[in-house]
C-alpha positions in Angstrom: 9.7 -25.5 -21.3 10.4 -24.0 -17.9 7.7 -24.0 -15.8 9.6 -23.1 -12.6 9.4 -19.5 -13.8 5.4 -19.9 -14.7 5.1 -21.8 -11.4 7.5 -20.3 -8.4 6.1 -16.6 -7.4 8.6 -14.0 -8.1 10.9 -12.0 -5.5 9.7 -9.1 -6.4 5.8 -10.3 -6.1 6.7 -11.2 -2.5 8.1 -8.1 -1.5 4.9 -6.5 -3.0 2.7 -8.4 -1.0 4.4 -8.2 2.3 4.7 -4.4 2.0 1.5 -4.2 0.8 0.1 -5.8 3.5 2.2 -4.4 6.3 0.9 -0.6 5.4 -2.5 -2.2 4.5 -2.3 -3.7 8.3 -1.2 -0.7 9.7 -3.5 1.5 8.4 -6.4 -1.3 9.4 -5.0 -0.6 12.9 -5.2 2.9 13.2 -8.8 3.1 11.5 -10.0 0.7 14.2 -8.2 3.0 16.8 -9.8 6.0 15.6 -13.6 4.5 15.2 -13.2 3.4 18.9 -11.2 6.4 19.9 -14.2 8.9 18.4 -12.6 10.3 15.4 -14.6 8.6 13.2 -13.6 10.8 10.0 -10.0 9.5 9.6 -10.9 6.0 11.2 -12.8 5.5 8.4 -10.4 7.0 5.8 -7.5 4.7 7.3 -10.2 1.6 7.1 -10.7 2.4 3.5 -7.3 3.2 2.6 -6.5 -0.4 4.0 -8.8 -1.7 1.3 -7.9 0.1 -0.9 -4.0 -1.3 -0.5 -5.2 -4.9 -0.2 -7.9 -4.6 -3.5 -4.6 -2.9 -5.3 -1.6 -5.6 -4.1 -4.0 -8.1 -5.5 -4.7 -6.4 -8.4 -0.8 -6.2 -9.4 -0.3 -9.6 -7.8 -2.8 -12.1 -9.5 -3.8 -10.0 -12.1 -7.1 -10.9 -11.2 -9.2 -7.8 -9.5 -11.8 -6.8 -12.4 -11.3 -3.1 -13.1 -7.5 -3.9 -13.8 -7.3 -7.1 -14.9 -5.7 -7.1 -18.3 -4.0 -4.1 -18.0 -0.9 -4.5 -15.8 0.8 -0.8 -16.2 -2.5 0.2 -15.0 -2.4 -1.5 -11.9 1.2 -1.1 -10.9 0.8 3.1 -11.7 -2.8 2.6 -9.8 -0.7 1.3 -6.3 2.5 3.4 -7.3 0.0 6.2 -7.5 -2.0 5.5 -4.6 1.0 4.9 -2.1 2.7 8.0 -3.1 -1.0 10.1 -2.8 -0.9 8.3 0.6 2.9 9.4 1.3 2.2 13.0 1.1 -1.5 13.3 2.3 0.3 12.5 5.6 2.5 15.2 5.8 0.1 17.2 4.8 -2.5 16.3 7.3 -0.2 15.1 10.4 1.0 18.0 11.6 4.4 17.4 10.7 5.5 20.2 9.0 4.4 22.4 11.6 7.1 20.8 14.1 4.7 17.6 15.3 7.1 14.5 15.7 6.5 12.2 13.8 5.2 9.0 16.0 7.2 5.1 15.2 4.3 3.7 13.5 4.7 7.0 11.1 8.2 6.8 10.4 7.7 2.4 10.2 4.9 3.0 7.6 6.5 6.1 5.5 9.9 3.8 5.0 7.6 0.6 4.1 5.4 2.8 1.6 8.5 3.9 -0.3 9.7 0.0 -0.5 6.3 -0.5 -1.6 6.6 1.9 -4.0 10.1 0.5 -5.3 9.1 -3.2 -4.9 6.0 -2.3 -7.2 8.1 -0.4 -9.8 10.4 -3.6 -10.0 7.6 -6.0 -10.4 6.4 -4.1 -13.1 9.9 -4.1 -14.9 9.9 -8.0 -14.7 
């Protein structure tokens, strides 16, 4: 029997998790900004959208978060899903396609969302 299979954690589980947790970070960041920079409305959408990111890498990680444990497609569509609602909600709401720029942490997050978004759909694959 090989147990290093059963035992080691996957490539494509790591990649998950640390892109996960990057956009999960950065969106903790700016939610904190905005609460203590007074625009509390997308503070606290950025603070829950965190969550929500860390509550669904877990979820397709370890299997073990209740609503989507035993149902694996459900959770990798769930974070496919919810990165890619995330993805556009920004250019929707940023300003960009009226001619803002697009700020570093933007661009940084956009490019780790789609790698979280590929990283996911390979995991699932496995």
């Amino acid at each position: 029997m090989d147990t290093s299979r059963s035992s080691a954690i996957s490539m494509s589980s790591i990649l998950v998790i640390i892109f996960g947790l990057v956009t999960a970070a950065i969106h903790l960041f700016l939610g904190i900004g905005d609460l203590s920079g007074g625009m509390a409305p997308f503070g606290i959408l950025f603070i829950l959208n965190a969550i929500g990111y860390a509550v669904l890498v877990g979820g397709v990680v370890t299997n073990k978060v209740p609503v989507l444990s035993g149902n694996k497609a459900l959770a990798h569509w769930s974070l496919i899903g919810f990165t890619a609602l995330t993805f556009v909600l920004y250019f929707l709401m940023s300003g960009v396609l009226d001619g803002q720029p697009a700020g570093v942490a933007a661009i940084v997050t956009k490019v780790d969302e789609v790698l979280l978004i590929v990283a996911t759909f390979l995991h699932m694959r496995k």
